[in-house]
Backbone as a ProteinNet text record, in pm:
[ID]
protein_1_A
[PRIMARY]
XXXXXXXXXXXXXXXXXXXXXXXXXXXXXXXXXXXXXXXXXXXXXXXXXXXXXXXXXXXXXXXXXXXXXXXXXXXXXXXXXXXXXXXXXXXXXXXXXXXXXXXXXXXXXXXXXXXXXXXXXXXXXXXXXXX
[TERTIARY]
1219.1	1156.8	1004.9	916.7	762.5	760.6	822.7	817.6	743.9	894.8	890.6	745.3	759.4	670	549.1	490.6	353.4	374	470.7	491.5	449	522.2	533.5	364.8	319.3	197.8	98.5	98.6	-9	25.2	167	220.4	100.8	98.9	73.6	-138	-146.5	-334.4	-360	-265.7	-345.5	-272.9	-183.1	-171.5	-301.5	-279.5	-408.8	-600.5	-578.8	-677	-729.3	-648.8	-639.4	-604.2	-552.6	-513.5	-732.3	-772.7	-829.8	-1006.1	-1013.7	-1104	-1122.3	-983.2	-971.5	-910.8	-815	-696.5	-757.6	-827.6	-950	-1022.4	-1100.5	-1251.8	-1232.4	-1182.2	-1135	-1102.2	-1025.3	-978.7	-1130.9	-1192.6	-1317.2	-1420.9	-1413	-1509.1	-1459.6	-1293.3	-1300.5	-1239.3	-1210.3	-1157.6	-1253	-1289.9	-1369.6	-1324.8	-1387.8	-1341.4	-1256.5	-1222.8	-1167	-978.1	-1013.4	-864.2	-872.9	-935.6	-894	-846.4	-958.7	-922.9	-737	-651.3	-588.3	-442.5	-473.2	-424.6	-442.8	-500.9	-559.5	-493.1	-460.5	-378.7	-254.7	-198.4	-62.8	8.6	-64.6	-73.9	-77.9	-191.1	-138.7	-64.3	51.2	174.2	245.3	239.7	319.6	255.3	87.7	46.8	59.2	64.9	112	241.2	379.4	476.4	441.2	412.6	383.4	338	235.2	168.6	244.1	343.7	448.2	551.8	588.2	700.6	714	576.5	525.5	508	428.1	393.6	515.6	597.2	724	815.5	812.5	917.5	807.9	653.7	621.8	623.3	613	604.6	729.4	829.3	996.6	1028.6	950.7	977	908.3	800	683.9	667.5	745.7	743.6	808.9	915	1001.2	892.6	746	657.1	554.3	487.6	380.2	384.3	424	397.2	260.3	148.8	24.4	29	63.6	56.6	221.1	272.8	405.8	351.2	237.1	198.7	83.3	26.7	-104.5	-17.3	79.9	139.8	206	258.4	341.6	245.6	106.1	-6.3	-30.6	-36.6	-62.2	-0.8	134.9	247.9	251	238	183	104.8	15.4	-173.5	-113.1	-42.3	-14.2	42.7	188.1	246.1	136.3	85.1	-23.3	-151.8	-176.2	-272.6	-127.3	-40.8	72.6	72.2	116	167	68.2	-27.4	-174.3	-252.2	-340.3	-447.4	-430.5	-345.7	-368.1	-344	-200.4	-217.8	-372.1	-437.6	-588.9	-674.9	-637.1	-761.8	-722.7	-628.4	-577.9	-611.1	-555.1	-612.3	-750.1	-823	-956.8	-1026.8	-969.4	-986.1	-973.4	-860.4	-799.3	-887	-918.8	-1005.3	-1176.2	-1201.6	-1336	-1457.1	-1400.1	-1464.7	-1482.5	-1613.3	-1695.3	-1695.9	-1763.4	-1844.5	-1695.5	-1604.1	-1467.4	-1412.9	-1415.3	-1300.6	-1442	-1535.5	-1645.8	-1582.6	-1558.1	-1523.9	-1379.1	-1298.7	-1163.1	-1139.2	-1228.4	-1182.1	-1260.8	-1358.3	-1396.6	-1394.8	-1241.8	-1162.9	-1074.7	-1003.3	-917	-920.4	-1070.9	-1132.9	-1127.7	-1235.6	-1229.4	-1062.4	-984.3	-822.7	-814.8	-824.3	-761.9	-846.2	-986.6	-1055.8	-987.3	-957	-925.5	-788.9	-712.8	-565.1	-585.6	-659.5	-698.2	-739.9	-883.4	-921.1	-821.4	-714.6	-617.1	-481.2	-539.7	-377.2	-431.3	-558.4	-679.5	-680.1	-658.9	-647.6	-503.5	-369.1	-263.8	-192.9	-269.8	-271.8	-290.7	-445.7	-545.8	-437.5	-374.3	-331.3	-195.1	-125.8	15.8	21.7	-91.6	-140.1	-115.3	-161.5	-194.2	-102	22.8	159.3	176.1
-1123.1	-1078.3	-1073	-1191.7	-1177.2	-1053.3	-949.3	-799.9	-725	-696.3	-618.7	-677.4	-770.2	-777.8	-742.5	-793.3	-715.3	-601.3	-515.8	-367.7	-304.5	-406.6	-292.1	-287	-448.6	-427.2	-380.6	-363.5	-234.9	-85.3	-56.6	71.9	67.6	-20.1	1.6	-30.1	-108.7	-87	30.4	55.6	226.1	327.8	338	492.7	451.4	288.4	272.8	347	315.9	369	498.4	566.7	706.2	767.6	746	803.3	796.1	666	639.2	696.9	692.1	718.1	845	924.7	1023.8	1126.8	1112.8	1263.4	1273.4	1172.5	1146.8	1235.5	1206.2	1224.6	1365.3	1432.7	1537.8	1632.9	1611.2	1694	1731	1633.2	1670.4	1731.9	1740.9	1807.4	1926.3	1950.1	2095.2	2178.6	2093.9	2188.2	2142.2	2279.6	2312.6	2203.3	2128.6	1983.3	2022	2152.5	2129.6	2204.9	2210.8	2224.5	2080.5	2006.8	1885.5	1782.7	1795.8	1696.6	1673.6	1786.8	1799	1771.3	1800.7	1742.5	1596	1541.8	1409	1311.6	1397.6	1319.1	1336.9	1408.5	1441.7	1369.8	1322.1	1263.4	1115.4	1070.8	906.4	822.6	897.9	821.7	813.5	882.2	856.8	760.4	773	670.5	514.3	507.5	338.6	320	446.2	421.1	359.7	405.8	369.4	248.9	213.8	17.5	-47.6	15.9	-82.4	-135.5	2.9	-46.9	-138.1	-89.7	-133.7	-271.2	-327.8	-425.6	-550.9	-456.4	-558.1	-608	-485.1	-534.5	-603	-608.9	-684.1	-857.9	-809.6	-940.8	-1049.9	-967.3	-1003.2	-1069.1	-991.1	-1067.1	-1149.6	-1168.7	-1252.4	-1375.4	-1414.2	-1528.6	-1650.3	-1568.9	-1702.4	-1727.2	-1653.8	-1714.2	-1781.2	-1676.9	-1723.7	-1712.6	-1817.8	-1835.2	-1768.4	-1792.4	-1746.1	-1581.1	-1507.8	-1355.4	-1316.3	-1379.1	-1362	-1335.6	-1429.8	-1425.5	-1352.9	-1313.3	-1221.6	-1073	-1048.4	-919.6	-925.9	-1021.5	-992	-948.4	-1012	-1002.3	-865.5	-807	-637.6	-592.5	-608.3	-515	-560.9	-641.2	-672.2	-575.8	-607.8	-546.8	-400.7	-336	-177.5	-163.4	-243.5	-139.3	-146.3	-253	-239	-97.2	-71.9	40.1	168	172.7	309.6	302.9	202.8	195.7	193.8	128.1	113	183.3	121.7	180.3	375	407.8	585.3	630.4	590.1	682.7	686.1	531.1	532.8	574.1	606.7	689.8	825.9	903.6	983	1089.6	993.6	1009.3	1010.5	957	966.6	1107.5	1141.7	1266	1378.3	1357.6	1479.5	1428.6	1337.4	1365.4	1400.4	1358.7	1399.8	1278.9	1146.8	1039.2	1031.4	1063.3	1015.5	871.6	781.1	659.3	572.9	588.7	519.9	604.7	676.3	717.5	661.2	669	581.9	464.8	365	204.8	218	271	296.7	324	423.2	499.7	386.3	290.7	189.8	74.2	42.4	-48.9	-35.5	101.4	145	165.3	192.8	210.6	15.2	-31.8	-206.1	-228.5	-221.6	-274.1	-204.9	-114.2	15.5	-90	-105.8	-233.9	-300.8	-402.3	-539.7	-534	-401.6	-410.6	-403.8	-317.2	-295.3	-397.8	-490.5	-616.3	-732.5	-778.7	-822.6	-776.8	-673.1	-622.6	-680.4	-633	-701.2	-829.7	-917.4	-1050.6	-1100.6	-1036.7	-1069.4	-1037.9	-919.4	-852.4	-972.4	-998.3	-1088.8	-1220.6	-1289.8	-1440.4	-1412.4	-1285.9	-1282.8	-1236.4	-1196	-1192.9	-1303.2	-1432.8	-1559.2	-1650.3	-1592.8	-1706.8	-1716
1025.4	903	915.8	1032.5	1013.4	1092.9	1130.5	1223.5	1057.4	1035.2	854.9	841	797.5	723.9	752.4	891.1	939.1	962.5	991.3	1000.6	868.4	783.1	653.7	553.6	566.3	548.6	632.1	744.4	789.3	743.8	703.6	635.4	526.4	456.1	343.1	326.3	439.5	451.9	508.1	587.2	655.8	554.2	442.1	388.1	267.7	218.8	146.5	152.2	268	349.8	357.2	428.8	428.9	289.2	171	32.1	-6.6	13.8	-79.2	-15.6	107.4	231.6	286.1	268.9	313.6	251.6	188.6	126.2	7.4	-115.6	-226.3	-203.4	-113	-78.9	-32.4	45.4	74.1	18.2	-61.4	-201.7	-281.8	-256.4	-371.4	-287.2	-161.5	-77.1	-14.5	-60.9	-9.5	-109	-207.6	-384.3	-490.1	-567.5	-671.3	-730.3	-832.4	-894.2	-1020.2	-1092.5	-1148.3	-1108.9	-958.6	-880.7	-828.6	-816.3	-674.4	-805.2	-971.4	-1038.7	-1106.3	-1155.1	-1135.3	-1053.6	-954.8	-802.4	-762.3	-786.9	-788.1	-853.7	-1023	-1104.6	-1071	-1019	-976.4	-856.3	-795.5	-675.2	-709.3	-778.8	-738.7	-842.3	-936	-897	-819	-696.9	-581.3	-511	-508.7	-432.3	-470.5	-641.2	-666.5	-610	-625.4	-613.4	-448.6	-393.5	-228.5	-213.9	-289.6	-273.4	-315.8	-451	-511.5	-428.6	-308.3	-301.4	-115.7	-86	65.2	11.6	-100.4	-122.5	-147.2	-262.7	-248.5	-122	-42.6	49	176.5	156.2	237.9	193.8	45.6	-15.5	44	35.6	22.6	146	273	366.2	429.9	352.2	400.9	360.1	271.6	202.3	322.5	418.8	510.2	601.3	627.6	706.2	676.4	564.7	546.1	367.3	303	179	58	143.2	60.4	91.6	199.3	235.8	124	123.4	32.6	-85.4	-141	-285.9	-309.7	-206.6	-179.8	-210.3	-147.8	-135.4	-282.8	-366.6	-486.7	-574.7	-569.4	-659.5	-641.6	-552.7	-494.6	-543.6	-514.3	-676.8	-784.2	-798.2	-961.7	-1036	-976	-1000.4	-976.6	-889.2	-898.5	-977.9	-1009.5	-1123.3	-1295.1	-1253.7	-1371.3	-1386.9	-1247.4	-1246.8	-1284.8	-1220.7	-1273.3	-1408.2	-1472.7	-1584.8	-1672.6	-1705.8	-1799.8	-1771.9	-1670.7	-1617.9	-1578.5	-1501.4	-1507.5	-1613	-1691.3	-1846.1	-1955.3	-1884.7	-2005.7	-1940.7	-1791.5	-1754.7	-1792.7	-1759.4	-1809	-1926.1	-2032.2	-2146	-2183.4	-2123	-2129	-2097.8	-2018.4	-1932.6	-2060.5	-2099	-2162	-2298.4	-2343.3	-2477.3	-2458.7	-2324.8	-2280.1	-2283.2	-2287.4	-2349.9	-2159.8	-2138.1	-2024.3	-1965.2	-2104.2	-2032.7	-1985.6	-2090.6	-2091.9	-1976.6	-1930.8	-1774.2	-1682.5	-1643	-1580.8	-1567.7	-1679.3	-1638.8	-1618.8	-1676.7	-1626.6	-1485.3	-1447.8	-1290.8	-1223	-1277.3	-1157.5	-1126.5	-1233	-1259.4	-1164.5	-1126	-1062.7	-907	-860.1	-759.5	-708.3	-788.4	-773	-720.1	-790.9	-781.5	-660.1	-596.5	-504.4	-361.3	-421.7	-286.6	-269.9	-373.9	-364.7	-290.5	-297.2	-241	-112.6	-56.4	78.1	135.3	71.6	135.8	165	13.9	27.4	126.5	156.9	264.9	406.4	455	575.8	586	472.8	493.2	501.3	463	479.9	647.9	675.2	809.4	953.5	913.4	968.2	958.2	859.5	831.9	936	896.5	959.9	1145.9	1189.2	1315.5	1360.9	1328.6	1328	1351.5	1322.7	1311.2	1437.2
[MASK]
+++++++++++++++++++++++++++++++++++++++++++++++++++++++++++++++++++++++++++++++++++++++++++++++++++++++++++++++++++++++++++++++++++

């Protein structure tokens, strides 16, 4: 199970990575912003679905090694299905009523969480190397 588990959490720091570093950033540097914005929203419910579900099953099997990367990784799906479920519909909505300053702290609420998963995946990575 410590295989899965470091397998599945580097799955999930490198598509993190690349979604957020690269296929993001990209979209907005090679589509007019109001094609990439669009596209953007369409896209990362698949990408929570992806941390949710990398995260659980790293969580799941990480617990018979390393207890704290077990609870590091549950906190990661936690904290995602909270950005799917809350957090994108109020950024969302923000969007669509035009309220600026509120999608500003929303989207960098979301950005913050989107770090913290990545840093937290680097340190579960880093701990489960270690066994």
């Amino acid at each position: 199970m410590f295989e899965v588990s470091l397998l599945v959490t580097a799955l999930m720091f490198g598509g993190s990575v690349l979604y957020a570093f690269g296929f993001a950033a990209f979209l907005f540097t090679a589509l007019p912003a109001e094609t990439a914005g669009p596209l953007i929203r369409r896209a990362f419910p698949h990408f929570y679905l992806f941390v949710l579900g990398t995260a659980a099953v790293a969580a799941a099997t990480a617990f018979s090694t390393d207890q704290i990367s077990g609870g590091i990784l549950l906190a990661i799906a936690a904290t995602t299905l909270f950005a799917r479920q809350v957090l994108m519909p109020a950024i969302n909505t923000a969007t669509d009523q035009g309220a600026k300053s509120r999608f500003k702290l929303l989207h960098t609420i979301s950005v913050l969480v989107t770090l913290a998963h990545i840093g937290a995946a680097a340190y579960v990575l880093l701990r489960l190397s270690n066994v």
